[in-house]
C-alpha positions in Angstrom: 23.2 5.6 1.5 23.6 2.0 1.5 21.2 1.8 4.6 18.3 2.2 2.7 19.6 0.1 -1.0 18.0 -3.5 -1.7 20.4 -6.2 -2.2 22.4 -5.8 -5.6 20.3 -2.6 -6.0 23.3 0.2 -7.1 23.2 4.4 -7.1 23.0 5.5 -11.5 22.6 8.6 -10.9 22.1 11.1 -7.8 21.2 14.9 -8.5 19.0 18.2 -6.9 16.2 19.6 -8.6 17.9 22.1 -11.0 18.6 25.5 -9.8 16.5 27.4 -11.9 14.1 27.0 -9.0 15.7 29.3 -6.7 15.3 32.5 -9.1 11.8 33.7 -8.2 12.8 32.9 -4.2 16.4 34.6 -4.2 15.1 37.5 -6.2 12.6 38.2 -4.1 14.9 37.8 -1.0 17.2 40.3 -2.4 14.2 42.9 -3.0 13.1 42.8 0.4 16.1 43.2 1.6 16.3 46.6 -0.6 12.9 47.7 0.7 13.9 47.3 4.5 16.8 48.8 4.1 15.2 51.7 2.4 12.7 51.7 5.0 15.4 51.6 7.8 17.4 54.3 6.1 14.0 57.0 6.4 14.0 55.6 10.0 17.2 56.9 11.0 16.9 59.8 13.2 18.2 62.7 10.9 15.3 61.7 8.6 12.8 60.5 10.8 13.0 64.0 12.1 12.1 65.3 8.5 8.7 63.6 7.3 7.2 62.4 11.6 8.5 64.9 13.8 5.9 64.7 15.9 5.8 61.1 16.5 9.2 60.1 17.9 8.3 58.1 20.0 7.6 55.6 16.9 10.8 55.5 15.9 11.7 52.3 17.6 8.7 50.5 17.3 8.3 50.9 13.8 12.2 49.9 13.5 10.6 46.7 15.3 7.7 46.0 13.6 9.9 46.5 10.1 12.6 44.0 11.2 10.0 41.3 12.4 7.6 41.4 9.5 11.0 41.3 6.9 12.5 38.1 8.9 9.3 36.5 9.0 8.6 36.9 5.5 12.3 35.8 4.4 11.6 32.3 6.4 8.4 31.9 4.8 9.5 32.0 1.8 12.6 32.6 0.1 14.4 30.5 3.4 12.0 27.8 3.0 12.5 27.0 -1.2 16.0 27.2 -0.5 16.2 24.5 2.7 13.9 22.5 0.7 15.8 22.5 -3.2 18.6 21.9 -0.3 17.0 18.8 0.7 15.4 17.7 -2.2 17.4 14.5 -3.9 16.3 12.6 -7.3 18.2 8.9 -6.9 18.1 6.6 -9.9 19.0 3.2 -9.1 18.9 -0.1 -10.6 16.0 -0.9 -9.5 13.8 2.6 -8.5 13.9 6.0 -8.9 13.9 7.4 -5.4 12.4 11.2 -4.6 13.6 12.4 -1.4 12.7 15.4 0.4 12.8 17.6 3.6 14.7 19.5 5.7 14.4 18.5 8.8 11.2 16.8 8.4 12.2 13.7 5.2 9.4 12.3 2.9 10.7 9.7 0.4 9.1 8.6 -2.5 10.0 5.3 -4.2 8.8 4.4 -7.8 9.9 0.4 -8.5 11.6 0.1 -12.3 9.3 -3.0 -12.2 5.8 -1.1 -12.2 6.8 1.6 -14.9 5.6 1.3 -18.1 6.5 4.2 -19.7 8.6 7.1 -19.2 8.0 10.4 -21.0 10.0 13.8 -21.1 8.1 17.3 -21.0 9.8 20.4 -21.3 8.9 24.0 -21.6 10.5 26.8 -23.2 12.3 28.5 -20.5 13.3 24.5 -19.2 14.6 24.0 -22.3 17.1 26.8 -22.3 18.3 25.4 -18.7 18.1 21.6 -19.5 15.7 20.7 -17.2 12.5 19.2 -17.3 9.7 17.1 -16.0 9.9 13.2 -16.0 6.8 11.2 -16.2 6.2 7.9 -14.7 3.5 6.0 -16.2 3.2 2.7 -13.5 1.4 -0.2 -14.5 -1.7 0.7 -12.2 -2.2 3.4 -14.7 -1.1 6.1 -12.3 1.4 8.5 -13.6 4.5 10.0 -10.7 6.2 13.2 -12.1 9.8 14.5 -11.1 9.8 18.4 -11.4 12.6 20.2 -12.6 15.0 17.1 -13.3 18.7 18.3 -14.7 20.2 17.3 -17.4 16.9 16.1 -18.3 18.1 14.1 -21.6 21.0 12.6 -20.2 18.8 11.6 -16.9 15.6 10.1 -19.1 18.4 8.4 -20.9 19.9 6.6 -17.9 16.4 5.9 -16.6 15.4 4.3 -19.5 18.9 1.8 -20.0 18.1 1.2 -16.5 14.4 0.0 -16.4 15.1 -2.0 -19.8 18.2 -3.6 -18.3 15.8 -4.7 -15.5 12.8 -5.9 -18.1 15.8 -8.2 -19.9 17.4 -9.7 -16.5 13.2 -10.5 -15.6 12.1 -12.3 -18.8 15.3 -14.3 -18.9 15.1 -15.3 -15.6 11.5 -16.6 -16.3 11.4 -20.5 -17.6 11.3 -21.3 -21.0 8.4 -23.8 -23.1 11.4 -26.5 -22.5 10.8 -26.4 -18.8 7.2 -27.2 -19.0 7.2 -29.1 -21.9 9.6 -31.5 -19.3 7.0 -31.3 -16.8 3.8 -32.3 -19.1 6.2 -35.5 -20.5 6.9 -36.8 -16.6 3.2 -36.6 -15.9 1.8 -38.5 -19.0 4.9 -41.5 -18.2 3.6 -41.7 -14.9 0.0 -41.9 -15.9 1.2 -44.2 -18.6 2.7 -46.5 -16.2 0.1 -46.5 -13.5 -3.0 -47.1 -15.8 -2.1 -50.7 -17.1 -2.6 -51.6 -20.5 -6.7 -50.6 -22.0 -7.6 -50.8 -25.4 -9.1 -48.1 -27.9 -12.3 -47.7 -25.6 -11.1 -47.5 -22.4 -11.0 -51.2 -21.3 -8.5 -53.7 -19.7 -6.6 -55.9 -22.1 -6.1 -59.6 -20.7 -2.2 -61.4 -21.3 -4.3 -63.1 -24.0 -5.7 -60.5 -25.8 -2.1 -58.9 -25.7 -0.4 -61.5 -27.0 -3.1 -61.7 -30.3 -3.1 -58.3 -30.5 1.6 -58.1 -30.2 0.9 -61.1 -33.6 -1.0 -58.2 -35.3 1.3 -55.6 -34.9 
């Protein structure tokens, strides 16, 4: 994981979306395997020979067909939810929170502590119960980047937001203070002050004369 960290930049927190998002896939992976093997069961031959006895010769076909059309609708989509809540990884660091995703195809999204100006938790009713929820990103540019189905949502927003003020703080005290310029300011008018000569009131050049009258007066 280090491949891919800034320097100094350190892993807070690395989690998968929360499992709650595999109930609507595996449930309806487990009733299609119920139906097929219903279906298979009235295509054994004892059976078949009940309700299509005079089309054996679609026995094995329709076994075919059955199998196929199953598979392919397992990949679609109770497989593919499941490789991808696989895949799927929410990284807080330091510095970012980091969305990857994939299989065996990776997209990463990257959303800079830096560039976040708020950070706001949203939970339903049935997210509540599980401890998940959504985390929104509201980015200086006045976009606003979600993470669905975080876990642990409290303790996550909670880390997220020590982390992103920790990163505010080590900014403004890294900036320079008034002192710095106030230094600056004082150099340049001693310079000035040095190269212009000596000039009266109105802007004009004092002879030793006129210097030493006016040194009497003071």
């Amino acid at each position: 994981m280090s491949r891919w960290l800034a320097e100094d930049e350190q892993v807070l927190l690395l989690v998968r979306p929360h499992a709650r998002v595999l109930v609507w896939p595996v449930g309806v992976g487990l009733l299609l395997v119920m139906a097929a093997s219903a279906a298979l069961a009235k295509l054994q031959p004892a059976q078949y020979e009940q309700w299509a006895s005079a089309a054996p010769a679609l026995r094995e076909p329709a076994i075919v067909l059955l199998c196929t059309a199953v598979l392919l609708v397992q990949v679609a989509y109770p497989l593919r939810r499941v490789v991808r809540w696989a895949g799927t990884r929410y990284v807080l660091t330091s510095q970012r929170m980091v969305v990857k995703e994939g299989g065996l195809g990776r997209r990463q999204a990257d959303y800079a502590l830096a560039g976040v100006q708020g950070i706001d938790m949203r939970q339903k009713p049935l997210q509540r119960l599980a401890g998940a929820g959504e985390l929104d990103f509201h980015m200086v540019t006045g976009k606003v980047n979600t993470v669905h189905n975080v876990p642990h949502i409290v303790q996550f927003r909670t880390e997220t937001h020590k982390a992103w003020m920790a990163l505010f703080r080590a900014s403004f005290q890294q900036a320079p203070g008034p002192g710095y310029y106030a230094v600056d300011v004082g150099h340049g008018h001693l310079a000035t002050s040095h190269n212009d000569g000596h000039h009266d009131d109105a802007g004009r050049h004092l002879s030793g004369k006129e210097l030493r009258k006016l040194g009497r007066d003071h």
